[in-house]
VEXMARDO-557672 format. One line per field, with one value per residue (C-alpha): residue in three letters; residue number from 1; z negated, x negated, y negated. Coordinates in Angstrom, 3 decimals. Example, Ala and Ser with C-alpha at 12.3 -4.5 7.8 and 13.67 -1.06 7.14 Angstrom:
REM residues 2
residu	(Ala_Ser) $
num	(1_2) $
z	(-7.800_-7.140) $
x	(-12.300_-13.670) $
y	(4.500_1.060) $
REM end
This chain:
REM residues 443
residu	(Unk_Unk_Unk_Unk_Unk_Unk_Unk_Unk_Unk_Unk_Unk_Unk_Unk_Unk_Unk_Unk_Unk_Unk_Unk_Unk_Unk_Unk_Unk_Unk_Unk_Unk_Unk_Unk_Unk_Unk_Unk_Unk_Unk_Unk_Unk_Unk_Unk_Unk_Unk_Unk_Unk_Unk_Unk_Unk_Unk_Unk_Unk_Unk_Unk_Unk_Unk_Unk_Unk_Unk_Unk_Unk_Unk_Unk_Unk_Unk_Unk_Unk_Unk_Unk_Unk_Unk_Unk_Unk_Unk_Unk_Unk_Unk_Unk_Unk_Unk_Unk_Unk_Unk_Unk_Unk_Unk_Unk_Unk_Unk_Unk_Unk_Unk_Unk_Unk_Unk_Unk_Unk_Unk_Unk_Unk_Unk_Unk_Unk_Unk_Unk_Unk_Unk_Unk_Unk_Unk_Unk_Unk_Unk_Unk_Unk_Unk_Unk_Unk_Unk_Unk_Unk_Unk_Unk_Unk_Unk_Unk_Unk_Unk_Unk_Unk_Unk_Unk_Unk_Unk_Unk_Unk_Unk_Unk_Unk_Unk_Unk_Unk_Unk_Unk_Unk_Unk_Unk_Unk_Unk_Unk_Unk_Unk_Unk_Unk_Unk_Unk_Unk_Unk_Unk_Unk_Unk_Unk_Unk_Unk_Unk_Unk_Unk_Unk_Unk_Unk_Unk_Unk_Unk_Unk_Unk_Unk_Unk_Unk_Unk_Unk_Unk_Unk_Unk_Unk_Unk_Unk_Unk_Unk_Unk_Unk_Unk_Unk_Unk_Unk_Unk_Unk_Unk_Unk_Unk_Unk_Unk_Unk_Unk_Unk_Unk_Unk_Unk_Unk_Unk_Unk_Unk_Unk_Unk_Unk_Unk_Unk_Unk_Unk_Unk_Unk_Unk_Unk_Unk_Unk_Unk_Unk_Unk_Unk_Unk_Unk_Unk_Unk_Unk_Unk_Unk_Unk_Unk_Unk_Unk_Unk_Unk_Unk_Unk_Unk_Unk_Unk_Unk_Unk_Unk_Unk_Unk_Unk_Unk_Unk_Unk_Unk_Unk_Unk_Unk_Unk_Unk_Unk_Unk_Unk_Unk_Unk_Unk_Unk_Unk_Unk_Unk_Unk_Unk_Unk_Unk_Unk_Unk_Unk_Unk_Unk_Unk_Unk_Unk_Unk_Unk_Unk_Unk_Unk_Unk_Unk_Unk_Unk_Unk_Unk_Unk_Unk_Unk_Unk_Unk_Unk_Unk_Unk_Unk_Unk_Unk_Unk_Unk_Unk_Unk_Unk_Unk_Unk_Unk_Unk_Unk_Unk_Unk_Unk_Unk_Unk_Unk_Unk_Unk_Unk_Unk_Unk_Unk_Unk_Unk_Unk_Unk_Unk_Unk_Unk_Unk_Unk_Unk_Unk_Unk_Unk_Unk_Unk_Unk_Unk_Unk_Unk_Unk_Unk_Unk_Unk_Unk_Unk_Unk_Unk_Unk_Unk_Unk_Unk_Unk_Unk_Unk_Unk_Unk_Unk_Unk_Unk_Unk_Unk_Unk_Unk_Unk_Unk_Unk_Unk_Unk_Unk_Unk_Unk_Unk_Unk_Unk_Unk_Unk_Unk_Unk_Unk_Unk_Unk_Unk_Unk_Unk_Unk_Unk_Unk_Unk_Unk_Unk_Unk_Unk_Unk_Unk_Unk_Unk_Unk_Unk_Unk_Unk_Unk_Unk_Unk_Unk_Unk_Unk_Unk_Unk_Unk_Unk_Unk_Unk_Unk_Unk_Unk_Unk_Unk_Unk_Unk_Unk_Unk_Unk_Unk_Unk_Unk_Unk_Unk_Unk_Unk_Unk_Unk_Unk_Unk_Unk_Unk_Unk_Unk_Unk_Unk_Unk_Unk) $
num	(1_2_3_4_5_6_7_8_9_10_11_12_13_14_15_16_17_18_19_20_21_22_23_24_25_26_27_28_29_30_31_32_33_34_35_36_37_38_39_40_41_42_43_44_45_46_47_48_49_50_51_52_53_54_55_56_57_58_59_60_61_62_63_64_65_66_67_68_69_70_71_72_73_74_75_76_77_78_79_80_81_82_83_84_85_86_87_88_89_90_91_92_93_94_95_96_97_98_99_100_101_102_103_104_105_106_107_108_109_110_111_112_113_114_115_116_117_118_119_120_121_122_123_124_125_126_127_128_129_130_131_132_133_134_135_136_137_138_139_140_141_142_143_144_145_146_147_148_149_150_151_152_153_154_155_156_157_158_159_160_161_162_163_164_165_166_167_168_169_170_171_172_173_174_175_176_177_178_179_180_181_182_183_184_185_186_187_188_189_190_191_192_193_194_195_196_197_198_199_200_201_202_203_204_205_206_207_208_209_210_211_212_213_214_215_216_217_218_219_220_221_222_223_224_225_226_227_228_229_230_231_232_233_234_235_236_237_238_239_240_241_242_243_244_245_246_247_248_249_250_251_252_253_254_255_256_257_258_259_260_261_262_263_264_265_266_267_268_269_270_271_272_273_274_275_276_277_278_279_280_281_282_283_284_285_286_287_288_289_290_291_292_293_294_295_296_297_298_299_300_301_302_303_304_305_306_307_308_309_310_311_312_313_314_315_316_317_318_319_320_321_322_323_324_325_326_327_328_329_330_331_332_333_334_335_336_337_338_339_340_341_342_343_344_345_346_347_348_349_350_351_352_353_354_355_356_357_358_359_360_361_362_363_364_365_366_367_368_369_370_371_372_373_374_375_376_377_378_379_380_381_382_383_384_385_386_387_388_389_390_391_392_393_394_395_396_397_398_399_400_401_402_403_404_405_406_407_408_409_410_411_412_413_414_415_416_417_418_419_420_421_422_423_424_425_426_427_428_429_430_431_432_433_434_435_436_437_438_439_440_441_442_443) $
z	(35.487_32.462_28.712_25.465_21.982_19.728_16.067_16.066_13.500_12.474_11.876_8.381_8.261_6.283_8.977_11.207_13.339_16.171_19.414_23.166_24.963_28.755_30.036_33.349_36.012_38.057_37.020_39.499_36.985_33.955_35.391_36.248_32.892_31.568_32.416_31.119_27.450_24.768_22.131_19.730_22.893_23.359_22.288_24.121_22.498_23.309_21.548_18.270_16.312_14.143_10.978_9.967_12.040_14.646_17.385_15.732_16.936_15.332_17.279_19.982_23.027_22.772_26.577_26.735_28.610_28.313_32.142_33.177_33.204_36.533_36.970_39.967_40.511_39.119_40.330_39.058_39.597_37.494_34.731_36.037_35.531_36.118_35.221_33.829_30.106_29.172_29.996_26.277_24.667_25.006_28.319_29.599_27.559_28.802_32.804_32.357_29.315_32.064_34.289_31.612_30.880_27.086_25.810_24.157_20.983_19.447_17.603_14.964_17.295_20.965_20.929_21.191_24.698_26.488_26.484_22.579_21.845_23.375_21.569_18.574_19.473_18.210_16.334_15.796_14.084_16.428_15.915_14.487_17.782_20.238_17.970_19.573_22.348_24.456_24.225_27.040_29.032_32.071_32.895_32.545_34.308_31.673_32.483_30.800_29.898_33.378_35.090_36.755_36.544_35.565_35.043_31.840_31.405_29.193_31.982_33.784_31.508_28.530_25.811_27.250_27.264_23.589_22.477_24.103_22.729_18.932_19.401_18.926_21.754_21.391_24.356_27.529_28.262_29.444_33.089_34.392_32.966_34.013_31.204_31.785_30.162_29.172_30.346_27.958_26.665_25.726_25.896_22.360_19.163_15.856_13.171_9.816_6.487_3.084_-0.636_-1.880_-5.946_-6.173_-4.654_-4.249_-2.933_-0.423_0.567_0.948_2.922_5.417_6.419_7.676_9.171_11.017_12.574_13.588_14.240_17.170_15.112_10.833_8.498_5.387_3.157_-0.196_-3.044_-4.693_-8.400_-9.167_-12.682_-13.428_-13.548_-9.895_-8.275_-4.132_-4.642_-0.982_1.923_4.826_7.875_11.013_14.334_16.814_20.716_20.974_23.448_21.204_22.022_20.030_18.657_19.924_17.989_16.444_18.055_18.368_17.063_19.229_18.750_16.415_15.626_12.245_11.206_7.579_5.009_2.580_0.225_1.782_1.870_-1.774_-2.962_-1.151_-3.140_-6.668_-8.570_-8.609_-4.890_-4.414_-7.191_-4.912_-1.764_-2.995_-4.781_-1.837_1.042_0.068_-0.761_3.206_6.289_10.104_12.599_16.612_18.328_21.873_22.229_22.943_19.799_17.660_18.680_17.561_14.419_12.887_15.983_14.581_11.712_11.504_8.186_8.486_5.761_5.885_2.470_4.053_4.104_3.760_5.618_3.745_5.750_4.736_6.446_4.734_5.299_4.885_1.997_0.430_0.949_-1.428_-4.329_-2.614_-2.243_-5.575_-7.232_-5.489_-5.979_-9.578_-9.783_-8.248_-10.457_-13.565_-12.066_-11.328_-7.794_-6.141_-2.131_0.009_2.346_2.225_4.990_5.668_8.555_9.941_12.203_14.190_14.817_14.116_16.341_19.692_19.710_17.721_15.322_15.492_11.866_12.080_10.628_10.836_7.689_6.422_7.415_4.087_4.959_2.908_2.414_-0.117_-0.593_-0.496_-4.868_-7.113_-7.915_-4.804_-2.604_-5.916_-6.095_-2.839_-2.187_-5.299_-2.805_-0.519_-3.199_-3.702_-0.286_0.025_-2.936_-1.191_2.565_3.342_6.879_6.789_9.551_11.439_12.951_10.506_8.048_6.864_3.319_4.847_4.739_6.466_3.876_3.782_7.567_7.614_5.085_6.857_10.831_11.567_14.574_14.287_15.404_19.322_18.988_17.930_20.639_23.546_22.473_23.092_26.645_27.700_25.887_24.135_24.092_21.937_24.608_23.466_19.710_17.037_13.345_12.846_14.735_12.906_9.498_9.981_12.061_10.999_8.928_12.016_13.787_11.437_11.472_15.126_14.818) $
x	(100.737_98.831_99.639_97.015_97.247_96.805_97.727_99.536_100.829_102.471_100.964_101.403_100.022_102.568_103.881_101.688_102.186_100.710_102.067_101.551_101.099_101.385_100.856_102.590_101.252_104.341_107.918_108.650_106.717_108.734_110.890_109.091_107.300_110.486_111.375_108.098_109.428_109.982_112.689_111.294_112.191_110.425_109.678_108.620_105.658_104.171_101.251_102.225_102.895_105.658_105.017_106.209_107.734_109.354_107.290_105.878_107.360_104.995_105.415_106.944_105.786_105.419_104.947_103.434_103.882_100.389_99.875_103.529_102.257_102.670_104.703_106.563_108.006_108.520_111.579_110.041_113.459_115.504_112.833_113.920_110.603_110.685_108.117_107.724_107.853_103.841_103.518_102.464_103.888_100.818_99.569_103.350_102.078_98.744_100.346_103.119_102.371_100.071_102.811_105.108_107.329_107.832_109.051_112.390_111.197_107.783_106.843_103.840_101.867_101.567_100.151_103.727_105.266_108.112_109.759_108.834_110.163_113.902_113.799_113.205_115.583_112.384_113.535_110.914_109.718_112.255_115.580_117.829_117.334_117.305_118.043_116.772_114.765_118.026_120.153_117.478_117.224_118.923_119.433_116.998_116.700_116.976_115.627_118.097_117.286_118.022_116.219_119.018_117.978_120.600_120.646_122.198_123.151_125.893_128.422_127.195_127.034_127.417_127.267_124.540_122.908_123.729_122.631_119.374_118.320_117.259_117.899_114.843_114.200_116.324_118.773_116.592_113.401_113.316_111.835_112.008_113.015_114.525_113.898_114.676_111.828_112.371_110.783_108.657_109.909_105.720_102.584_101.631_104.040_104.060_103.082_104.177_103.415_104.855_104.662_107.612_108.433_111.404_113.945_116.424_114.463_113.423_117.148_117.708_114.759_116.001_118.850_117.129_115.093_117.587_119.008_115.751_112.904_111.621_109.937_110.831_108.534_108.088_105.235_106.513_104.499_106.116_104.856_106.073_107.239_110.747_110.883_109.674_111.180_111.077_107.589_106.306_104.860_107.222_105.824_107.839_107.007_108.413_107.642_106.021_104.682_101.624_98.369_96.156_93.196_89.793_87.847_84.496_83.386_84.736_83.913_84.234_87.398_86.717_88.968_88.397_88.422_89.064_89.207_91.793_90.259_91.879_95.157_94.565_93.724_96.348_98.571_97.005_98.800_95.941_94.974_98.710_98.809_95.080_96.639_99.970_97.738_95.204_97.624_98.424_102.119_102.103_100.012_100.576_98.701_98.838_98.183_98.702_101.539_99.514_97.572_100.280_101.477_100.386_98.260_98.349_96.307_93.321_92.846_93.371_93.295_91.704_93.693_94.371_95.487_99.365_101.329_105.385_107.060_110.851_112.333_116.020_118.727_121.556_124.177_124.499_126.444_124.961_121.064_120.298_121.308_120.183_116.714_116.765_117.435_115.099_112.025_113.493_112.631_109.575_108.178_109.587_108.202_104.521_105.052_103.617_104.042_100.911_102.676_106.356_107.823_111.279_112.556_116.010_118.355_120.956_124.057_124.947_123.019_124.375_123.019_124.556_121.327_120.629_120.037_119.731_122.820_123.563_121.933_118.125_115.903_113.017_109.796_108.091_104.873_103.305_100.123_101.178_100.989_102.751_105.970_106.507_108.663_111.445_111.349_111.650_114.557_115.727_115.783_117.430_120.484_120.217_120.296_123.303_125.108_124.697_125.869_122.472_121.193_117.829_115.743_115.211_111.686_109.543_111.454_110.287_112.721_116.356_118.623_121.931_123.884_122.392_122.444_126.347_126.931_124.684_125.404_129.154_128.463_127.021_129.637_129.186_125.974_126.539_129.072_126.602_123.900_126.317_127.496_123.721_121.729_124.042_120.824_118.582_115.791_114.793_113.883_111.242_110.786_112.716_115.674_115.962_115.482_118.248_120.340_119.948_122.915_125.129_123.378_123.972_127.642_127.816_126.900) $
y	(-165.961_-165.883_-165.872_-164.735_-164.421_-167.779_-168.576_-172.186_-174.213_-177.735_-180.608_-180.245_-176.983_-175.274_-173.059_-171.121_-167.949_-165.496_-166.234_-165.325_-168.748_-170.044_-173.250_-173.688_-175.548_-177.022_-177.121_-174.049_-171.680_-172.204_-169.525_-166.957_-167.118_-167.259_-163.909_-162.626_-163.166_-160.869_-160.224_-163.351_-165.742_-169.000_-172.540_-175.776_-177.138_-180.444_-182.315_-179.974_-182.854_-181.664_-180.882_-177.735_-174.693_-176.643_-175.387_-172.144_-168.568_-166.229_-162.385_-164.581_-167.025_-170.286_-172.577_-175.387_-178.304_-180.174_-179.650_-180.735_-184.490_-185.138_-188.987_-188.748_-192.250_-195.331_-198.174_-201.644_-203.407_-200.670_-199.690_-196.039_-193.811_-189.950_-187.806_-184.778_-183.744_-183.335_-187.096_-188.966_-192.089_-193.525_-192.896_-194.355_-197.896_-197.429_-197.768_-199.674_-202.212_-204.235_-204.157_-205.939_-202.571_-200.955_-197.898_-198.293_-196.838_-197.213_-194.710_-194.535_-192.126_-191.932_-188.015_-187.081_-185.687_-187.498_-183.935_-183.519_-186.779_-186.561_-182.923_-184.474_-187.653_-189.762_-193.508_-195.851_-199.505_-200.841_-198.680_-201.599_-203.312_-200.753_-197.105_-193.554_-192.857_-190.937_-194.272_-195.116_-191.715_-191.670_-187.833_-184.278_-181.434_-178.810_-175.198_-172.690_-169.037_-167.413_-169.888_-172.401_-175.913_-178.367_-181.254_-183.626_-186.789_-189.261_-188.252_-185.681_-181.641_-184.519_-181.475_-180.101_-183.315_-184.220_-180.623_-180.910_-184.059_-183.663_-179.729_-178.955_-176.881_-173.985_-174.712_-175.067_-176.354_-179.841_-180.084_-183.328_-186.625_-190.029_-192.682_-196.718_-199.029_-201.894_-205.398_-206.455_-210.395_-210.957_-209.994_-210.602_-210.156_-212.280_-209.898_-211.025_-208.690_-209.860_-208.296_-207.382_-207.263_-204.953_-202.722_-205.600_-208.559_-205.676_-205.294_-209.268_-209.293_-206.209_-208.239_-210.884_-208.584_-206.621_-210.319_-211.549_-209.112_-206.965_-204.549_-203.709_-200.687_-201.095_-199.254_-197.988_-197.611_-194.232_-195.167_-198.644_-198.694_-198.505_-202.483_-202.967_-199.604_-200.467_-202.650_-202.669_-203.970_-205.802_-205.584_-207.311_-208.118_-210.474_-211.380_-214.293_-217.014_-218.241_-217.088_-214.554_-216.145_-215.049_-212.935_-214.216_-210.535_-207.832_-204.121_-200.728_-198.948_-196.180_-193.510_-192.885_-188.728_-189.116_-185.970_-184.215_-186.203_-189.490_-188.274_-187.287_-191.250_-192.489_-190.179_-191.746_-195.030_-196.464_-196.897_-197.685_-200.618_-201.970_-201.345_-203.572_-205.849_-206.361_-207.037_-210.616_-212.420_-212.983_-213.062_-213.874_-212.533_-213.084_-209.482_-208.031_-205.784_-202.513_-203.442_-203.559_-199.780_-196.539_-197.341_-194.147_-192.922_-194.979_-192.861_-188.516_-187.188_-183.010_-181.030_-177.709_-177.898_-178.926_-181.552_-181.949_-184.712_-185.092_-187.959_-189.237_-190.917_-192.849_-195.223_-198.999_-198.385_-195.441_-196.376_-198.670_-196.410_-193.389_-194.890_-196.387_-193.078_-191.287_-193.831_-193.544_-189.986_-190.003_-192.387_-190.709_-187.666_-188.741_-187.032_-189.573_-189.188_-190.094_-192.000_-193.367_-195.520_-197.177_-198.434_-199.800_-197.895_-199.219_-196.899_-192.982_-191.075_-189.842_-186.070_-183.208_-182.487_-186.101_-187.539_-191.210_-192.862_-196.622_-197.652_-196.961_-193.798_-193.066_-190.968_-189.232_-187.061_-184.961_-183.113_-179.616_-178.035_-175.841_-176.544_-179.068_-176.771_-176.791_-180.329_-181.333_-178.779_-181.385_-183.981_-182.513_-182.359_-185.399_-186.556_-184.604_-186.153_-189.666_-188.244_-188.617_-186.818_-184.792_-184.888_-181.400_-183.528_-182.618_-180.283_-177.451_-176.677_-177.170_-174.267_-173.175_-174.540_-177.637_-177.879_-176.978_-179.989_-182.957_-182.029_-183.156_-182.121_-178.673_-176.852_-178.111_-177.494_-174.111_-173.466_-174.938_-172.739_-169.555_-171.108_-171.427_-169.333_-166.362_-163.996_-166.699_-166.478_-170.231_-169.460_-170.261_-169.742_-173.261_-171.677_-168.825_-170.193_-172.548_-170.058_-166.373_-166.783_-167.320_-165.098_-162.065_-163.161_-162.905_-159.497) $
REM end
């Protein structure tokens, strides 16, 4: 048993803390380093691909799961696969693509944990077909704080199950997993990107979307004039029986490791107008499946200068205005984000601290500056003011109150948390930003 001294820190790196740190072998040492932890508690941490403080618990331990990546079997009737929680999204495609099986959600990235993801109760570029990633999981085993293993499921310790996925971690740490994939209609997808002019051709074009695609994003450009507020890119995707065309030759796959100074031109009007301008009124392209996934793997920005991620979920009937206004603003504002995305959900999430609502979920980023915090918080009230749902993912602003306003369901998440974990052994510097207010009322 063996834990040292590391500092960690989001993605973004706006959060970033002293921890002690184990990385258990097998599933059978979670609890004996379990009862090795302090008064700060524990996290789960997987790739550490959350922005902020999710997985940060500075003066506390933080176990990681990297080496719990064992898969232990694999049904090819069912779909069923059960592994444990360090497996990644993309080593799952990389075995099981060939063998005609998919994910149920596709995410930008495949560096994220199966574990990670059903804490986070990941969505993806397909979640108006087939919405979060625990519609599709089957049961876990979930370790609590004295070291019982139970296991979750839709019917079986239900609130347990709903409070563990999208909690975040602080209930239990997720042990094993049973997960259905899907059979995969294709081996190639129909990848069709088109400009659009404004905010409301953008909206007529996500309906057809929603009816007839596999896969929706859509690229916003965050300093379109008032007059063409919502200008972006459309991509969708479809299965599809025609053949890919064969490259004239092909180049090595590079991963491209690209500086703060990248994320700072994709931040400026100017590369945004090029970028809009450059991408053509529409293109079709033929690709393989596994080609189509994961692009933002092909290129890592380094800045240590941070990075917020603000992403937004609204309603059918709320999100067009809601996005309008807050495109509006940013525009106005000349806080231009250096990358904004929108995609399609399906229905209201199933999990307590679930965000995604049936409707549209907006994310954005932003080079870390002064004055940025304030107007972000901003957003937030505004996201409010529209019964808009911010996503616990990457946040690193949100408050109690906030929190208390957005999660309908926060109260049986509260209550599950004192059933399984009254002590707060599972704890980070996410948990007790967004809970020390209940906390101090509990004593």
């Amino acid at each position: 048993m063996h834990w040292y001294e590391i500092k960690l820190g989001g993605k973004g790196y706006t959060n970033s803390g002293l921890s002690q740190v184990c990385r258990p072998d097998r599933v059978s040492d979670i609890a004996k380093y379990l009862e090795q932890v302090g008064k700060n508690g524990v996290i789960a941490r997987g790739s550490g691909s959350s922005y902020a403080d999710q997985t940060v618990n500075a003066d506390g331990a933080v176990m990681m799961s990297g080496r719990l990546d064992c898969i232990r079997s694999f049904d090819e009737k069912t779909g069923e696969l059960i592994c444990e929680p360090g497996v990644t999204l993309k080593t799952i495609t990389e075995i099981f693509a060939p063998r005609g099986f998919m994910l149920s959600v596709v995410s930008g990235s495949g560096q994220h944990t199966l574990g990670a993801a059903i804490a986070a109760n990941m969505v993806g570029q397909n979640a108006h077909k087939r919405m979060s990633l625990a519609k599709y999981v089957n049961w876990i085993d979930v370790v609590l704080a004295d070291g019982e293993i139970v296991r979750a499921s839709h019917t079986e310790n239900e609130e347990l199950f709903k409070a563990v996925v999208g909690g975040q971690g602080l209930i239990g740490f997720i042990a094993l997993i049973s997960v259905t994939l899907l059979k995969r209609p294709e081996e190639n997808v129909l990848v069709e990107r088109r400009r659009i002019n404004n905010l409301n051709d953008l909206m007529e074009a996500l309906k057809s979307a929603r009816k007839n695609a596999d896969f929706c994003s859509v690229w916003l450009d965050t300093s379109a004039p008032a007059d063409s507020v919502g200008r972006s890119i459309l991509t969708t995707a479809s299965f599809t029986k025609e053949p890919c065309g064969e490259p004239l030759f092909s180049l090595p796959k590079i991963k491209w490791h690209l500086p703060h100074f990248a994320l700072y031109l994709a931040s400026l009007p100017v590369f945004k107008n090029l970028r809009y301008r450059l991408s053509g009124s529409i293109s079709k392209k033929v690709e393989p499946y596994e080609s189509f996934l994961y692009l933002s793997d092909k290129v890592k920005v380094l800045s240590q200068k941070g990075v917020y991620q603000l992403r937004i979920s609204f309603s059918e009937a709320e999100g067009p205005q809601a996005i309008r206004r807050i495109l509006t603003e940013l525009s106005q504002t000349r806080i231009s984000a250096c990358r904004a995305f929108l995609v399609l959900t399906k229905e209201d999430t199933l999990s307590y601290l679930g965000s995604a609502l049936r409707g549209y979920t907006i994310s954005l980023d932003f080079i870390r500056r002064r004055g940025l915090e304030d107007f972000l918080k901003h957003l937030i009230m505004v996201a409010g003011e529209h019964n808009g749902c911010v996503s616990l993912q990457n946040d690193a602003l949100l408050e109690p109150r906030h929190l208390f306003v957005m999660y309908k369901n926060l109260e049986k998440f509260i209550k599950v948390r004192e059933t399984y974990d009254p002590q707060r052994k599972f704890d980070s510097d996410f948990g007790r930003r967004l809970f020390l207010k209940e906390k101090k009322n509990e004593q």
